[in-house]
C-alpha positions as CSV (number, residue, x, y, z in Angstrom):
1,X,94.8,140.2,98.9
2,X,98.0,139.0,100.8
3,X,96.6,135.5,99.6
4,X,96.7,135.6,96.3
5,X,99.8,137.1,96.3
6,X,100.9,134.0,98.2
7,X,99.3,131.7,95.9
8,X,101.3,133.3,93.1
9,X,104.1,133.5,94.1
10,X,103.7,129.5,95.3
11,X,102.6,128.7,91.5
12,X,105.6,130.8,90.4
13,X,108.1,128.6,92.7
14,X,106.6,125.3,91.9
15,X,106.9,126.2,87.5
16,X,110.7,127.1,88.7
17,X,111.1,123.7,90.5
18,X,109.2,121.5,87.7
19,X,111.6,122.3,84.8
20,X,112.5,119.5,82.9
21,X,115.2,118.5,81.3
22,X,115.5,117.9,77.7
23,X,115.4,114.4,76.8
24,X,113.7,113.3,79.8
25,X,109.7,112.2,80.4
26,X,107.3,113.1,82.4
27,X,105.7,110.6,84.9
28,X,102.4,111.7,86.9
29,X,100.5,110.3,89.7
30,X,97.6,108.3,89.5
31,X,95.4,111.2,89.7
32,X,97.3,113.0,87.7
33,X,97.6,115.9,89.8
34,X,101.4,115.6,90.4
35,X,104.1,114.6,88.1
36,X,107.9,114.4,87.9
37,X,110.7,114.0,85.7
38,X,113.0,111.0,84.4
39,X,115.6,110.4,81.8
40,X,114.1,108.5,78.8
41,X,115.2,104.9,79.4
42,X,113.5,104.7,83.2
43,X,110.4,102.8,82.7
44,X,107.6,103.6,84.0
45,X,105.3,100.8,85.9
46,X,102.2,99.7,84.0
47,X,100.3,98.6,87.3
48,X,101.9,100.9,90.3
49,X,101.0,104.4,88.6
50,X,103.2,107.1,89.1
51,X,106.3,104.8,90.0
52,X,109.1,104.7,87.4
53,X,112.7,102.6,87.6
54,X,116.1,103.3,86.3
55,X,117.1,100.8,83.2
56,X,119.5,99.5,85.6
57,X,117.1,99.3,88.3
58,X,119.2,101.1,90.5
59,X,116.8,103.7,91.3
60,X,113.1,104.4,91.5
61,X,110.7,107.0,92.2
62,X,107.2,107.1,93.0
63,X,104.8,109.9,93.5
64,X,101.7,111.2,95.2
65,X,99.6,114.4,95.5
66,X,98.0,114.8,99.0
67,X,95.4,117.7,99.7
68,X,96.6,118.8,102.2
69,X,98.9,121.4,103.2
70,X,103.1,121.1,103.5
71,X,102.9,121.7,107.3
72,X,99.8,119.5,107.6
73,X,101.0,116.5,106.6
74,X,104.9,117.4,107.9
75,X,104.4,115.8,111.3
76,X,102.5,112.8,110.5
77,X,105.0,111.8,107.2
78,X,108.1,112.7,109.8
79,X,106.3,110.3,112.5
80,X,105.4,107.3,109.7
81,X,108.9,108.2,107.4
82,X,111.3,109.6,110.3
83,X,114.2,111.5,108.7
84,X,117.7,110.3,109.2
85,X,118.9,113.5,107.9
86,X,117.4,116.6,106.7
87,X,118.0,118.6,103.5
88,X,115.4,121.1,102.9
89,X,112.8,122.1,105.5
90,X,111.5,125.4,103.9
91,X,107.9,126.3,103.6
92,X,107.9,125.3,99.9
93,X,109.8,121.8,100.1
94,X,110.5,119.4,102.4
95,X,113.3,117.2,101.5
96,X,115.1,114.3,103.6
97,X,116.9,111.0,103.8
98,X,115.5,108.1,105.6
99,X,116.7,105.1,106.8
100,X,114.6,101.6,104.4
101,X,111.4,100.9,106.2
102,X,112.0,97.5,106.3
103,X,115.3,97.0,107.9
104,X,117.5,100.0,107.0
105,X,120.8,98.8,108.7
106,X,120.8,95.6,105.9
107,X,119.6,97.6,102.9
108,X,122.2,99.5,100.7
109,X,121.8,102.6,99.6
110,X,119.8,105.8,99.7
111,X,116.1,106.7,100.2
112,X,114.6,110.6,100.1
113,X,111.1,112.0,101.3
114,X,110.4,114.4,99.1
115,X,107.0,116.9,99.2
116,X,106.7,120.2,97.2
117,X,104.0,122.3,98.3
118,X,101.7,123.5,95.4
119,X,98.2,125.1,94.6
120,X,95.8,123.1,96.4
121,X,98.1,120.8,98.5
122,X,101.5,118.7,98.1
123,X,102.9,116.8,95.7
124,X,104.9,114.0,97.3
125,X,107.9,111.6,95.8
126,X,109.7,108.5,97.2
127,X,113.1,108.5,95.4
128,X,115.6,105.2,95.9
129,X,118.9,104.7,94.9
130,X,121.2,101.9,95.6
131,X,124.7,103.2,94.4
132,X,125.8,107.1,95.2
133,X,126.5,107.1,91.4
134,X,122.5,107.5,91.0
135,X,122.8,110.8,93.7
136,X,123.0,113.7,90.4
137,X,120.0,111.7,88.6
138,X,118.1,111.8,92.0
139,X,118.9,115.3,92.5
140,X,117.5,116.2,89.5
141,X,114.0,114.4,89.8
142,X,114.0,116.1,92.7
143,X,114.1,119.2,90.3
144,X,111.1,118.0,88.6
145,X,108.6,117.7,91.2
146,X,105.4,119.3,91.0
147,X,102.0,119.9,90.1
148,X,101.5,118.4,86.7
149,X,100.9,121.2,84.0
């Protein structure tokens, strides 16, 4: 019984977190078991599904959906991703800036790790921006994230 009452009131959380705005579209993973949110003129990539960029190119997102659970796959994203600072560590989101993978003392701007923990595993996003004017956008995607309804 205690459960499903957990597993409701994770499917509640995650239709709370996955509003979107009006005048945005949706963008899901490749499996289309995970989706998010972005205003109308992003585009959305035609070969990397699931990855959408800002008509300025600013900013991009890309997401995934993992099977496994949010504290499963915490360790080993914080080992391959570490966080440079954190923003949410709860048991329904984990949420945190990173440093570029490449070389992130040369790179501009700002990069988040973000997973959402839903019905039947996590839905993960890479969001990029270059200039902190794209921070309220991002914030908002972040909004968005979940399993795709």
């Amino acid at each position: 019984m205690r459960k499903i009452v957990i597993a409701v009131l994770l499917a509640i959380s995650t239709m709370v977190l996955a509003a979107v705005p009006a005048g945005w579209k949706v963008v899901t993973s490749r499996k289309k078991t995970c989706q998010y949110a972005v205003p109308a003129d992003w585009v959305q990539d035609k070969l990397l599904i699931g990855t959408s960029t800002s008509a300025d190119s600013k900013s991009n997102v890309v997401i995934t959906g993992n099977e496994q659970s949010l504290a499963e796959i915490k360790p080993m994203i914080q080992e391959m991703i570490p966080p440079d600072k954190m923003i949410e560590d709860s048991g329904k989101r984990l949420w945190y800036s990173y440093k570029h993978l490449a070389n992130g003392s040369d790179i501009p701007g700002t990069n988040w790790y973000v997973a959402v923990a839903v019905p039947g595993g996590v839905c993960a996003a890479q969001i990029g921006f270059k200039n902190p004017s794209g921070e309220a956008v991002a914030k908002q995607i972040v909004d968005t994230i979940g399993a795709t309804k």
